[in-house]
N, C-alpha and C positions, 0 to 999 in steps of 0.2 A: 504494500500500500504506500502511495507516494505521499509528500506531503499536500498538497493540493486535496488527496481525500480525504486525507485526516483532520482537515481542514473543515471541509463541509459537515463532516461528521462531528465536529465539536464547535459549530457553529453555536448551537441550540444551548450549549454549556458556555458558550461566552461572559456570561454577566460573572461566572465563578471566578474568574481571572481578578476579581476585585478583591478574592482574601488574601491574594499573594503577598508577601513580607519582602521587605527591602531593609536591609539593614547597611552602614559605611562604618570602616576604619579608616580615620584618615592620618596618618603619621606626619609628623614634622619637626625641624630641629629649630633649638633654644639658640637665637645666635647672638654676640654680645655688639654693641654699639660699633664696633669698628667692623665687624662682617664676619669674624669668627665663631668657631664654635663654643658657646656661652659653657664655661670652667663652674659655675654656681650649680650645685646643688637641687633637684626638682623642686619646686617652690612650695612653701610649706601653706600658702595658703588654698593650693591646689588640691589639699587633703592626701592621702598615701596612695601611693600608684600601685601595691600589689593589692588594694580590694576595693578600690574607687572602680565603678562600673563605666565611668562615658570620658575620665581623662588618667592616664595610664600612660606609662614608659618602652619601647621597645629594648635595642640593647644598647641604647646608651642613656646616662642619666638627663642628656640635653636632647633626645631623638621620643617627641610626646607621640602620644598617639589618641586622639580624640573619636570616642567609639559610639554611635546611636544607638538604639536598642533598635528591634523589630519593627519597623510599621507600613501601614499598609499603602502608601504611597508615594510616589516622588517627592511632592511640594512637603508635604509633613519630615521629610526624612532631611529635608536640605535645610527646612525652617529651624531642624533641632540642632541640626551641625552647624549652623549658623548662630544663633545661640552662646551654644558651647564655645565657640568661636571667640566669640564677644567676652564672654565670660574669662577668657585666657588671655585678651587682651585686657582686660581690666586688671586683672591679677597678677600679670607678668611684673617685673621692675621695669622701671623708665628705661635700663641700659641692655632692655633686652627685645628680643620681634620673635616673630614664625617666621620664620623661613618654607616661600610658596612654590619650591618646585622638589621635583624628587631626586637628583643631583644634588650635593650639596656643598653648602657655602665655601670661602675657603678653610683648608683642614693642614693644620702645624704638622702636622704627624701623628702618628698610632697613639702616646703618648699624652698628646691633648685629646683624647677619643677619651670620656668616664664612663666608664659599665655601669650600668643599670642597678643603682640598690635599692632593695628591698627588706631592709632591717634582719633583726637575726633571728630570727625563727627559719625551721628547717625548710619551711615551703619555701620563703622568701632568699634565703642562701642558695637551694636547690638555684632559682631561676638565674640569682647572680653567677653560680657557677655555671650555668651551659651559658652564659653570654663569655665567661673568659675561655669557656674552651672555643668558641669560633671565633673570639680574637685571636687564641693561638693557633687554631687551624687555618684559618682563614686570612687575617688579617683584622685592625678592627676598622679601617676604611672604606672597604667593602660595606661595612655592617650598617654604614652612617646612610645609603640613600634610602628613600622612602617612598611610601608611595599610596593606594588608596584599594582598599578592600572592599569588592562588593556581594554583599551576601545577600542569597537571595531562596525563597524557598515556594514554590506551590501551592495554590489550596489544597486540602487531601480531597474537597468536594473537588474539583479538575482532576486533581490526577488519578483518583477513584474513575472517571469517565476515560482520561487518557488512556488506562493502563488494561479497560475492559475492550479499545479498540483493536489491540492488538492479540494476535492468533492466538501466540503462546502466552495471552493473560499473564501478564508481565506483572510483578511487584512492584512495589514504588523504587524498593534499592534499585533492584534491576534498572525501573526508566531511569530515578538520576544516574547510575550508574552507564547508562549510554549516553546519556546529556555529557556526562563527563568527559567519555571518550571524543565525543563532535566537538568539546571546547578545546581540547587537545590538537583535532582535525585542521580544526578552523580557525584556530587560535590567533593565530596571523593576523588576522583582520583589527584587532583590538589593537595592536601598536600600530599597525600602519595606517588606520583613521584618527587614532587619539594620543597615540603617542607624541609626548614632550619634552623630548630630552635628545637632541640631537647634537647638543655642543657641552663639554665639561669646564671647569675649571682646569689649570695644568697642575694645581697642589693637590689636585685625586690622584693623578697618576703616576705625582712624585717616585721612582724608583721601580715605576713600573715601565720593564723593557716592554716586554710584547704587546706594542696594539697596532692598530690600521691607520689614526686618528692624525690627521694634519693640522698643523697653526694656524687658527683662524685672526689671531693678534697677540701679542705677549703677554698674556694673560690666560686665554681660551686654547681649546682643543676641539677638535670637532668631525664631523665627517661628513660632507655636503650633502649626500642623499638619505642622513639616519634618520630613522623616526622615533624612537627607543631606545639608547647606551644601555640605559637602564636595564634592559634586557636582552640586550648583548653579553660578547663576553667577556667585558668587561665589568660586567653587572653580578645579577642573579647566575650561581650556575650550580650543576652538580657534576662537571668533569671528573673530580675525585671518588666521585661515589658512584657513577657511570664506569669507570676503568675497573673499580671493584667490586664489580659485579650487580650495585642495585640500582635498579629503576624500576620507579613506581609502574605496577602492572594496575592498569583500570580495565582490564576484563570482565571484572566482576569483581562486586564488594571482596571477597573471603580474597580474590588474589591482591588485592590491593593492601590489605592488612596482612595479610603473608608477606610482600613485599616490602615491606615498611619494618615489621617486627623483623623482619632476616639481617636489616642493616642495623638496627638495633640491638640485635647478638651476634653479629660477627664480625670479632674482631680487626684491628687495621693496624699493619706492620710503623705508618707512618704516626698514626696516631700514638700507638704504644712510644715511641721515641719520645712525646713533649711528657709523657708520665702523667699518671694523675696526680702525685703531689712533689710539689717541692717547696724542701724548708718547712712542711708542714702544713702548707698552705695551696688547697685544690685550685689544680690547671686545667681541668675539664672533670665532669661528671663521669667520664668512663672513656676509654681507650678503644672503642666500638666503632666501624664505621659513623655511623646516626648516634648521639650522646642520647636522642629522644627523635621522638617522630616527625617535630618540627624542625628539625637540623635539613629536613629534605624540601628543598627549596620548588614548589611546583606554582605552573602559570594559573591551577584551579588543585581543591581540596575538596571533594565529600564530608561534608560534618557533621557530626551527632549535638543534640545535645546533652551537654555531660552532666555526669551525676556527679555530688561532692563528693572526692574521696578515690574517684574513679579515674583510671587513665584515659586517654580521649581513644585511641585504639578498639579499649576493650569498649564502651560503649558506643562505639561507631559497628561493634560484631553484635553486642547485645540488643541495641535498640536502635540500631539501621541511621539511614542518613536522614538528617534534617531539615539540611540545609547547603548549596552548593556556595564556596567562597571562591570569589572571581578574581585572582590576584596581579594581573597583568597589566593594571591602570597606569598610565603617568598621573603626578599630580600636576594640573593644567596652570602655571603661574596668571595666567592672562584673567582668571576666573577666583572670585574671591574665594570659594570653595573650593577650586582646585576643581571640581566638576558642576555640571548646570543638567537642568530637568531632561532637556533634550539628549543630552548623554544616555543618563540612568534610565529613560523610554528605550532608547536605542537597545540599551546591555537587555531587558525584559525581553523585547522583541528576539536580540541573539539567542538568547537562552532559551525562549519558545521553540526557537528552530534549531537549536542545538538538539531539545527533544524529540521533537517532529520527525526532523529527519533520521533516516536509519541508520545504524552505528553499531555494526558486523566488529568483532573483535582487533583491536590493532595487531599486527603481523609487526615480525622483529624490522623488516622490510620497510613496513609503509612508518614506521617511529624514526628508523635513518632517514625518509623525506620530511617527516614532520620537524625534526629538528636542525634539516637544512633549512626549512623553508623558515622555521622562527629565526635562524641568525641573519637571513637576507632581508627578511625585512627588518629587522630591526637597526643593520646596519647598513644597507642600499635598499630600501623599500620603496622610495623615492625615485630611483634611479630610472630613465627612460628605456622603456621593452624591456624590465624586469621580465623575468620568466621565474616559475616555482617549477616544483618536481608535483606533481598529481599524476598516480598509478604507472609510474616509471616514464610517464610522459612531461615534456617542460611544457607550460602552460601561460601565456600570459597574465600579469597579474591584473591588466584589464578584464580580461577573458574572464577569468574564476571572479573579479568584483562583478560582474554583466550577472552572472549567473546566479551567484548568490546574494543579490541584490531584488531579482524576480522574485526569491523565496523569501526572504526577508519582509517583504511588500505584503504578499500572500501571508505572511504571519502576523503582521501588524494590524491587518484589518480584523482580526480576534480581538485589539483593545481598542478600536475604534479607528475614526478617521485621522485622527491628529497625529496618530503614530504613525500612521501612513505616509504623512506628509514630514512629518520627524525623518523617518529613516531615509526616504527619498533625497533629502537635502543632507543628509551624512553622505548617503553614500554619492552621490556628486564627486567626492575626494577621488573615487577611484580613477575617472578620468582626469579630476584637476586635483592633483598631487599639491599643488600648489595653496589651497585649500586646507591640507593638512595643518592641526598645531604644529609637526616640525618643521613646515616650512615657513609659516609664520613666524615662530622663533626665531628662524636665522634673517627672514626678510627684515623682521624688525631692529636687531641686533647692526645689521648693514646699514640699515637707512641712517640707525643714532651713531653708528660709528661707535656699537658698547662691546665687551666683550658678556660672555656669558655672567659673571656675577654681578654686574653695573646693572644688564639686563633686569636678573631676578631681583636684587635689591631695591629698584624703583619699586617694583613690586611691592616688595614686601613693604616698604613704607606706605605707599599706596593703599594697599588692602587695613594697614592698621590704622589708619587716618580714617579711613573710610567705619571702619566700626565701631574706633572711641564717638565719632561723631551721630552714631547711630541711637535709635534713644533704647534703653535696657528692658527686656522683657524681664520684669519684675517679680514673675511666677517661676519664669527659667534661672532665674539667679538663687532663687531664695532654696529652689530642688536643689540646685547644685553645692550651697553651701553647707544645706544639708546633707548632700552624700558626700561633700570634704570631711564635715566632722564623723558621720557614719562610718567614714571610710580606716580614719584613725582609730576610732572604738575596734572595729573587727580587725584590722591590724592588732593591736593586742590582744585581742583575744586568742587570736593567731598562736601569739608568740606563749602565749599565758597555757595556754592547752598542748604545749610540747611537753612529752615527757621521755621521751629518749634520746641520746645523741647524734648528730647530724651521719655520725658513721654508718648507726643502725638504719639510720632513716631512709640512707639510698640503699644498703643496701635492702631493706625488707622490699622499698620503690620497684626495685630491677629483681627482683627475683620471683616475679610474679610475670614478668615475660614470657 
């Protein structure tokens, strides 16, 4: 059954598309008055970042990450982030901004990079140590860019109807679990419509010999046709975990947590060299390929929701997927949010037809095109007669946007007209590249004669100017300052209800793999 019938066939189930849930991570770094990365401490009026619900730390102590809960529409999801937003510009010190893109600002070196604390209770150590073992594995440079989560989840009224169209009366894991594979497929298309990050600072790459990336001015790095660094490989990767043998298998939920646990228990000749401790003091959570399940860096994740107490793994086995997390975003500098309505419509529509369409198992085969075809565009997606690899055939990437621009259209008309006319005006990019956030970026960057961080620092002035002057939603500040202090209460409690040692603690953690 194509998508077109399955289309008409869930025509009559359309209004169900209204209980679907959107949810955004948006991360970003603390940067201090002169453009660096802000040396201060997460702000203590910001409440504790390991049990604050909507403002929160990645792996470093200046790298926030501002989280929305579930809700069931665009405009609500962006009104909250926005908010929150506000709320962090109030809060910050005078000598401090967000920084609005996912590249980031300029970086002294590893040693100005602070990991992530989260006080000393065993949960809260746990996290600060898997951040110092991907400094040591990785770098902690790497760890600094950032970018925008979008989580996204079904009615079970839709997918109760979706899942009874198909022959073999498919489960819901089962559908997201194709959904998955098709974002995998088609993945391509999210950096090379929205991607924003075509040009670096040159104190990222400081000491880094191997890339493509030419001088754009003494200051900038870049590479005329990128759409994504960020997601090049220079970016996001898992080479090291690739050459040993793991990659996430999305055939099906069970091989995907097979997949995942295996790099999780087995061990890594390079890893065991940084040791887990020295002088006393842990250099990563474990000598394992994967420290944890999130060391494996993917463009999309199957989520459960988790139980307290519970590894995400084992409740992703026990109580199925949740929720799909879309992680391939740039964050958009030019957009006080970093994304707009028109986006988060577009990601809905993708992800309908990520389902829709059919999604036959990936072969070892067709994962070497898929992961040709994400470093091409990410780093020449731009470039004119690009071609991809589709079923051993090159393909233009006009051709495959034509194509899957028809189905996209035919999806959209599920949430009405406006999406329709939504995706039609995105995908315009495919024949005018030009059109792109990456080429905006550099066109703009030319015209002022800036390099990449003059660029985003107007920005970021910009955007904060723009919010102190905004007037404060009253009800969203006083929630918030509420789950500041909330957030310190369960922090202690936290720590107050340890009663073993951190030793015992990881290992009782890992011996339940």
């Amino acid at each position: 059954m194509n998508i077109e019938q399955k289309i008409q066939l869930l025509k009559p189930h359309a209004k169900l598309l209204a209980g679907n849930l959107i949810g955004i991570e948006k991360e970003g770094l603390r940067i201090s008055r002169k453009g660096g990365l802000s040396q201060a401490p997460h702000p203590q009026t910001l409440g504790c970042a390991l049990t604050h619900p909507n403002i929160t730390t990645d792996f470093s102590e200046s790298l926030l990450e501002l989280v929305t809960p579930p809700l069931s529409d665009a405009q609500s999801v962006l009104n909250f982030l926005q908010d929150t937003q506000h709320y962090l510009y109030q809060h910050l010190p005078k000598d401090q901004n967000f920084w609005p893109a996912s590249m980031p600002c300029v970086i002294r070196g590893e040693t100005y990079i602070p990991i992530a604390q989260y006080g000393p209770s065993n949960r809260g150590k746990m996290k600060t140590v898997y951040r110092q073992g991907l400094a040591n594995r990785y770098g902690s440079v790497m760890q600094t860019i950032a970018g925008i989560h979008f989580n996204y989840s079904f009615s079970q009224e839709f997918m109760d109807q979706f899942c009874q169209l198909s022959l073999l009366n498919q489960s819901h894991d089962e559908a997201y679990m194709g959904l998955t594979r098709n974002v995998v497929r088609y993945g391509w298309i999210i950096p090379y419509l929205f991607g924003a990050s075509p040009a670096v600072c040159k104190s990222f790459l400081k000491g880094y010999h191997q890339h493509t990336l030419v001088e754009f001015n003494e200051s900038t790095l870049f590479e005329p046709y990128a759409t994504s660094l960020r997601m090049g490989d220079i970016g996001y990767q898992n080479l090291r975990e690739d050459e040993a043998g793991v990659k996430a298998n999305y055939n099906s939920l069970d091989h995907y947590v097979h997949s995942l646990k295996a790099g999780m228990s087995t061990s890594c000749s390079e890893h065991e060299q940084i040791g887990i401790k020295k002088n006393g003091e842990y250099q990563q959570l474990n000598s394992n390929i994967l420290q944890i399940e999130n060391e494996y860096y993917a463009s999309v994740r199957p989520k459960p929701l988790v139980e307290s107490g519970k590894k995400p793994l084992d409740s992703l086995s026990d109580n199925g997927i949740a929720y799909i997390e879309l992680r391939s975003l740039d964050i958009n500098p030019s957009l006080s949010m970093g994304i707009d309505e028109q986006q988060i419509h577009f990601l809905e529509v993708f992800l309908l037809f990520c389902l829709l369409k059919e999604s036959p198992a990936i072969s070892t085969r067709e994962q070497f095109e898929i992961d040709i075809n994400d470093q091409l565009v990410a780093h020449e997606g731009r470039k004119p007669n690009l071609k991809l690899k589709c079923q051993s055939k090159e393909v233009s990437i006009v051709e495959l946007g034509k194509n899957i621009t028809a189905e996209l259209q035919l999806c959209a008309g599920l949430f009405g007209k406006g999406y329709v006319s939504e995706v039609s005006d995105i995908c315009r990019r495919f024949n005018n590249p030009e059109l792109t956030p990456s080429a905006l970026s550099l066109a703009r960057m030319r015209n002022k004669n800036q390099g990449f961080f003059d660029d985003i620092n107007t920005f970021a002035k910009q955007h904060r100017r723009e919010h102190l002057s905004n007037e404060i939603n009253q009800t969203h500040f006083d929630y918030l300052n509420k789950q500041a202090q909330e957030s310190c209460k369960r922090q202690r409690e936290v720590e107050e209800s340890d009663t073993i040692s951190f030793d015992e603690y990881l290992s009782q953690y890992f011996s339940q793999i």
